[in-house]
VOBA-1610 file (N, C-alpha, C; in pm, whole numbers, padded with zeros to 5 digits, always signed):
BEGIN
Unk+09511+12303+10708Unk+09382+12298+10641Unk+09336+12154+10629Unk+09197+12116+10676Unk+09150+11976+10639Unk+09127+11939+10504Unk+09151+11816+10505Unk+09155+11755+10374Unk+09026+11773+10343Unk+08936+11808+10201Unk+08781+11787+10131Unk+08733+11645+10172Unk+08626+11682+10228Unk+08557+11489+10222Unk+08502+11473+10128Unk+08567+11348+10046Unk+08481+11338+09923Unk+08417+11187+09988Unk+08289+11193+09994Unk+08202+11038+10060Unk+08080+11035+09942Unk+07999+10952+09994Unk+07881+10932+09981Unk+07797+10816+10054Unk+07701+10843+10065Unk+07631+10699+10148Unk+07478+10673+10080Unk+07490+10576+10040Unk+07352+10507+09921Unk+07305+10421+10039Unk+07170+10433+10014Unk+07073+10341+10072Unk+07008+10212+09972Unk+07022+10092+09979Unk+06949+10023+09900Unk+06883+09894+09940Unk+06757+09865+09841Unk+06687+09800+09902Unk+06699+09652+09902Unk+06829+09614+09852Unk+06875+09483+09831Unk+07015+09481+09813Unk+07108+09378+09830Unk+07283+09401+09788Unk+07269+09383+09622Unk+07269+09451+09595Unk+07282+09466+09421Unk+07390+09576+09426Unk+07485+09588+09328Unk+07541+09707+09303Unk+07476+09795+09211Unk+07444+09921+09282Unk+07383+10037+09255Unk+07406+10082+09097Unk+07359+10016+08988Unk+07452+10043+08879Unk+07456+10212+08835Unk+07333+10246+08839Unk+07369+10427+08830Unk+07452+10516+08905Unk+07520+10462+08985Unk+07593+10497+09106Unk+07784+10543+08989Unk+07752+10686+08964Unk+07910+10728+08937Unk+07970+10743+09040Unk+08167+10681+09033Unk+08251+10682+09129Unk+08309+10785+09097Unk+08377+10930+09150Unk+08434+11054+09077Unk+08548+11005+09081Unk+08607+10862+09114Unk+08765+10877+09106Unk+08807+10748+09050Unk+08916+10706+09036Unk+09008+10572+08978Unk+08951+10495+09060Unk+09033+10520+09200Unk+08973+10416+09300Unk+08876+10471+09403Unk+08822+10373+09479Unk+08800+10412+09606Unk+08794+10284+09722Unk+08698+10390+09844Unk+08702+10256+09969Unk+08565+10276+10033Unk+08563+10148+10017Unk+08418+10105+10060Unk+08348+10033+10169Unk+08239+10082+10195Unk+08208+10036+10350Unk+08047+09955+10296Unk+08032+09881+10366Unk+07899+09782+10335Unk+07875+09796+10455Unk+07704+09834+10496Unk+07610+09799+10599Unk+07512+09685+10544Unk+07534+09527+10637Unk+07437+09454+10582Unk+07383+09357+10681Unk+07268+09298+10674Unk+07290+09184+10694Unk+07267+09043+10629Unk+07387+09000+10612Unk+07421+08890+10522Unk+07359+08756+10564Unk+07320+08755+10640Unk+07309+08632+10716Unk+07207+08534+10601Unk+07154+08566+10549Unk+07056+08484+10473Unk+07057+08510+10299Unk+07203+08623+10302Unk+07255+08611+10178Unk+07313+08528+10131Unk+07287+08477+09923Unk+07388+08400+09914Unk+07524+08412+09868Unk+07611+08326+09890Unk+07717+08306+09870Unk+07700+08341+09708Unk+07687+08380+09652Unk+07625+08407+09466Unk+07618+08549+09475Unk+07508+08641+09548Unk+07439+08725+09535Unk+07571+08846+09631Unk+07666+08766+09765Unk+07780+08818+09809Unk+07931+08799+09708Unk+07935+08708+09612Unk+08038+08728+09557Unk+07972+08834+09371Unk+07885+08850+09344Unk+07854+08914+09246Unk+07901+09067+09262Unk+07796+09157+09376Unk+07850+09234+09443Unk+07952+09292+09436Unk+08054+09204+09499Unk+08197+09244+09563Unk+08292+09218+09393Unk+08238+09156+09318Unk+08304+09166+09187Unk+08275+09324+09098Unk+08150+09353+09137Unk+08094+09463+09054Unk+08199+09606+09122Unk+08197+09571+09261Unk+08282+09666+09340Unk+08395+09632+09318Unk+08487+09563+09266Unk+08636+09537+09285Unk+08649+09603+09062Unk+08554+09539+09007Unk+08575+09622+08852Unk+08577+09768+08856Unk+08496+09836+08973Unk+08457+09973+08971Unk+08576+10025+09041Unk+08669+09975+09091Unk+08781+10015+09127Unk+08814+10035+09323Unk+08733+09948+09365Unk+08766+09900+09548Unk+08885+09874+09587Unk+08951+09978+09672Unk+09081+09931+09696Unk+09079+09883+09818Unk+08966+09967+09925Unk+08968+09915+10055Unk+08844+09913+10082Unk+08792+09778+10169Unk+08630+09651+10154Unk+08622+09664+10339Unk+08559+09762+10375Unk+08472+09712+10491Unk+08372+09685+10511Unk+08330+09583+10584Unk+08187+09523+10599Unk+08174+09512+10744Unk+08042+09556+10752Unk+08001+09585+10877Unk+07817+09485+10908Unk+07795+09421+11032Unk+07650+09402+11011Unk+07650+09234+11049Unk+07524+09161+11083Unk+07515+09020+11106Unk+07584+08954+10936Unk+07702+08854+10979Unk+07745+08757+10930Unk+07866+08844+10820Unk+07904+08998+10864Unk+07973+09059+10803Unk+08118+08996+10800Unk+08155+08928+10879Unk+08287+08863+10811Unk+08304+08759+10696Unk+08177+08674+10710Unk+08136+08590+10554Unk+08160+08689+10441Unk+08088+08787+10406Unk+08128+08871+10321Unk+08280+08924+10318Unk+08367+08959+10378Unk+08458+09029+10386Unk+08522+08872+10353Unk+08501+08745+10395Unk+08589+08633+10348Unk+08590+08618+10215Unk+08454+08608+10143Unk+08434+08613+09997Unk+08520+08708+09949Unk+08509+08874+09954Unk+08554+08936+09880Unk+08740+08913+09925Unk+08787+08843+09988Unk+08940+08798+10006Unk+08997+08703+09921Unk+08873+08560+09932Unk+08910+08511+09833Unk+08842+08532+09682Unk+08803+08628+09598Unk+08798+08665+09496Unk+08927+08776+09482Unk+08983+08856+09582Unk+09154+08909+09512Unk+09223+08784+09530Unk+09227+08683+09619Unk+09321+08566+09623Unk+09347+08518+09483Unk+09207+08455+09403Unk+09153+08422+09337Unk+09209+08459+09165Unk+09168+08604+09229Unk+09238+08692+09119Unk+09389+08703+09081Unk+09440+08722+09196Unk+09600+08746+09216Unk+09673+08620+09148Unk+09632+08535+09151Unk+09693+08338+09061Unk+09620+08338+08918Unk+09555+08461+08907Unk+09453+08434+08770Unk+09507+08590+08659Unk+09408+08616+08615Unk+09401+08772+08566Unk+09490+08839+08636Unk+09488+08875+08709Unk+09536+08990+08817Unk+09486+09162+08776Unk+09345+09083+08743Unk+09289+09257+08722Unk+09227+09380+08861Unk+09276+09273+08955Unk+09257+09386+09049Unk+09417+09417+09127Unk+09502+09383+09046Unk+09650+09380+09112Unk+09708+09538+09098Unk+09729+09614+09210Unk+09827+09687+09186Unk+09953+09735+09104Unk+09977+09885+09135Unk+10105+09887+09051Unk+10235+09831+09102Unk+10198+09816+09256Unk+10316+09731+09330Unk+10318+09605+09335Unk+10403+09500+09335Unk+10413+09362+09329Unk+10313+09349+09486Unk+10347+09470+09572Unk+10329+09422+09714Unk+10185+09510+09747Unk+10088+09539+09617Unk+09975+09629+09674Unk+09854+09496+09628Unk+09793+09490+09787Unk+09640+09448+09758Unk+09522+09476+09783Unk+09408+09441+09744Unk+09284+09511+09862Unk+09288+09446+09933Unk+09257+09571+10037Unk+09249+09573+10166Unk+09140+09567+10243Unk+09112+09475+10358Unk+08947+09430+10350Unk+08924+09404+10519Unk+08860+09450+10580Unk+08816+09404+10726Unk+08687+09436+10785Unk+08615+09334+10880Unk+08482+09328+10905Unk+08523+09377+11032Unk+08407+09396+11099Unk+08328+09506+11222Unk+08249+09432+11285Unk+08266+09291+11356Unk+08179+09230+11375Unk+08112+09257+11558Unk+08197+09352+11613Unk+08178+09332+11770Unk+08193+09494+11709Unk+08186+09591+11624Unk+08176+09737+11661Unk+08054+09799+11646Unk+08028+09911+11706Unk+07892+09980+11700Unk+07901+10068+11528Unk+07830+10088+11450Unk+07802+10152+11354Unk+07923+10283+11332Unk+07878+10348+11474Unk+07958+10497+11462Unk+08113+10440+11437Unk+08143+10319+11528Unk+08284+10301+11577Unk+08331+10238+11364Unk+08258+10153+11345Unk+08286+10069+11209Unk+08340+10197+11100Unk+08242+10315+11118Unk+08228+10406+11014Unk+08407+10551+11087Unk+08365+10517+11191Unk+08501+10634+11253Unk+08638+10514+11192Unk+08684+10414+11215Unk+08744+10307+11151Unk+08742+10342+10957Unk+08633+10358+10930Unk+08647+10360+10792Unk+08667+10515+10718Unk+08671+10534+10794Unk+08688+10712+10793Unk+08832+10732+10779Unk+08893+10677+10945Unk+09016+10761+10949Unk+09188+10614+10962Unk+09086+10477+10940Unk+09243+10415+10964Unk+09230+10335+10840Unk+09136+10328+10728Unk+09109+10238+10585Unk+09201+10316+10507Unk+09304+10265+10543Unk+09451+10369+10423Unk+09464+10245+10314Unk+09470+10238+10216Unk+09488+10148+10105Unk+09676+10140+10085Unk+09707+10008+10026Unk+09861+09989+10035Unk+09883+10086+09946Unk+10024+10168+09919Unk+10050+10270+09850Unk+10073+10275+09725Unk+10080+10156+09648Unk+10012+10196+09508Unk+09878+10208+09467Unk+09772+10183+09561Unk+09653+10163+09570Unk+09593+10368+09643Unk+09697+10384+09696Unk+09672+10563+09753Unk+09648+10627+09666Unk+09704+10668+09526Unk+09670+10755+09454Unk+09523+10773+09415Unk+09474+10853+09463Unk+09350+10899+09318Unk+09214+10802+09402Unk+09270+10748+09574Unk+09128+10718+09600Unk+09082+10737+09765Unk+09054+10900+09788Unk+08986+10961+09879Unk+08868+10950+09873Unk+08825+10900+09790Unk+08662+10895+09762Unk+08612+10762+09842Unk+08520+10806+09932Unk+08484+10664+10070Unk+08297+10648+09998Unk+08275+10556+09986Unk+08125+10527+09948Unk+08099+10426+10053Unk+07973+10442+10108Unk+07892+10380+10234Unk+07758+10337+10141Unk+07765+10197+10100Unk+07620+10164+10110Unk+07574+10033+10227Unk+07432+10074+10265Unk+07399+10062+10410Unk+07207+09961+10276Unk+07260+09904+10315Unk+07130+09739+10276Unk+06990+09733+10341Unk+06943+09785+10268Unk+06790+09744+10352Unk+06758+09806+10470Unk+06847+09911+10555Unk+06806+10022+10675Unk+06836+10124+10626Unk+06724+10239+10632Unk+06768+10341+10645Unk+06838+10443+10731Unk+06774+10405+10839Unk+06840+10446+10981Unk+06997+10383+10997Unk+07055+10291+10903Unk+07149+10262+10940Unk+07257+10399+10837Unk+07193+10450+10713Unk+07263+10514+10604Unk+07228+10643+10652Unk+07147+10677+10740Unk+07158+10824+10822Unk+07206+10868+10940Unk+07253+10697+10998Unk+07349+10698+11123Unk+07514+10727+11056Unk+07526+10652+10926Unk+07696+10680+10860Unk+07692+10757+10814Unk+07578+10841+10767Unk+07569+11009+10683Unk+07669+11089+10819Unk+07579+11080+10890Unk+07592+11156+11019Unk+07721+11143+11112Unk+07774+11011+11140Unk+07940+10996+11146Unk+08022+11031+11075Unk+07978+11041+10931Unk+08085+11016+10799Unk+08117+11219+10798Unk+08006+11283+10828Unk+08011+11445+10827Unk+08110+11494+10938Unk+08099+11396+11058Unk+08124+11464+11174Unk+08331+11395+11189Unk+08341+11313+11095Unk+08464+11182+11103Unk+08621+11327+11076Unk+08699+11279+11105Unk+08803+11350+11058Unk+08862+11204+10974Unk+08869+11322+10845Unk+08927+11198+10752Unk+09102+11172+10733Unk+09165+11056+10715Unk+09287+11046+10739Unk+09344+10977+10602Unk+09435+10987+10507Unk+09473+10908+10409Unk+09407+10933+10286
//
């Protein structure tokens, strides 16, 4: 029997985190459609803080200048991990887990975030729940609707 897809995919008209946006679980894993390129370094680490309090275990970013983002949100767990350690695992050895899509097509970023974004295993429990928000295209959040339905989910 296949596993339930629990997803969602938000469209928005700026990188703000969606604050009405309920997560149904502890954790989850998250996919960003953007393009960053003329974002700031402020407006990309705010973001990825609002997503790492709401409980992000695994950070893909997809889109022009998507590895800048995915660097920020690395060094804010770096950051974290020598500080607070409020995004630290129950394992000495669990962190978020984070990788950009910079040479993949949409379908390929979102089949990737679908079926190989496994979070380290104290970070597994309690977060099947995949959220896709897609920045300023819509056509980009009805292209990952439409992969994310058709994806076989893994983890």
């Amino acid at each position: 029997m296949e596993q339930e897809k629990r997803f969602a995919v938000v469209q928005v008209p700026e990188l703000s985190w969606p604050l009405a946006l309920e997560i149904p679980s502890k954790r989850f894993r998250l996919f960003v459609a953007a393009n960053a390129v003329d974002t700031s370094t402020e407006t990309l680490s705010d973001f990825a803080l609002a997503a790492l309090n709401q409980g992000v275990v695994y950070f893909c970013s997809w889109g022009p200048d998507c590895e800048r983002f995915h660097d920020i949100v690395d060094e804010l767990v770096a950051v974290d991990d020598i500080g607070a350690r409020k995004f630290a695992g129950p394992n000495n050895s669990d962190t978020v887990m984070t990788t950009w899509h910079t040479s993949d097509s949409l379908e390929d970023a979102i089949d990737f975030f679908a079926t190989l974004a496994v979070p380290t295993d104290g970070f597994a429990p309690d977060s099947d729940f995949r959220l896709v928000i897609c920045v300023s295209n819509e056509q980009w959040a009805v292209r990952a609707n439409k992969s994310l339905q058709s994806a076989k989910f893994f983890g």
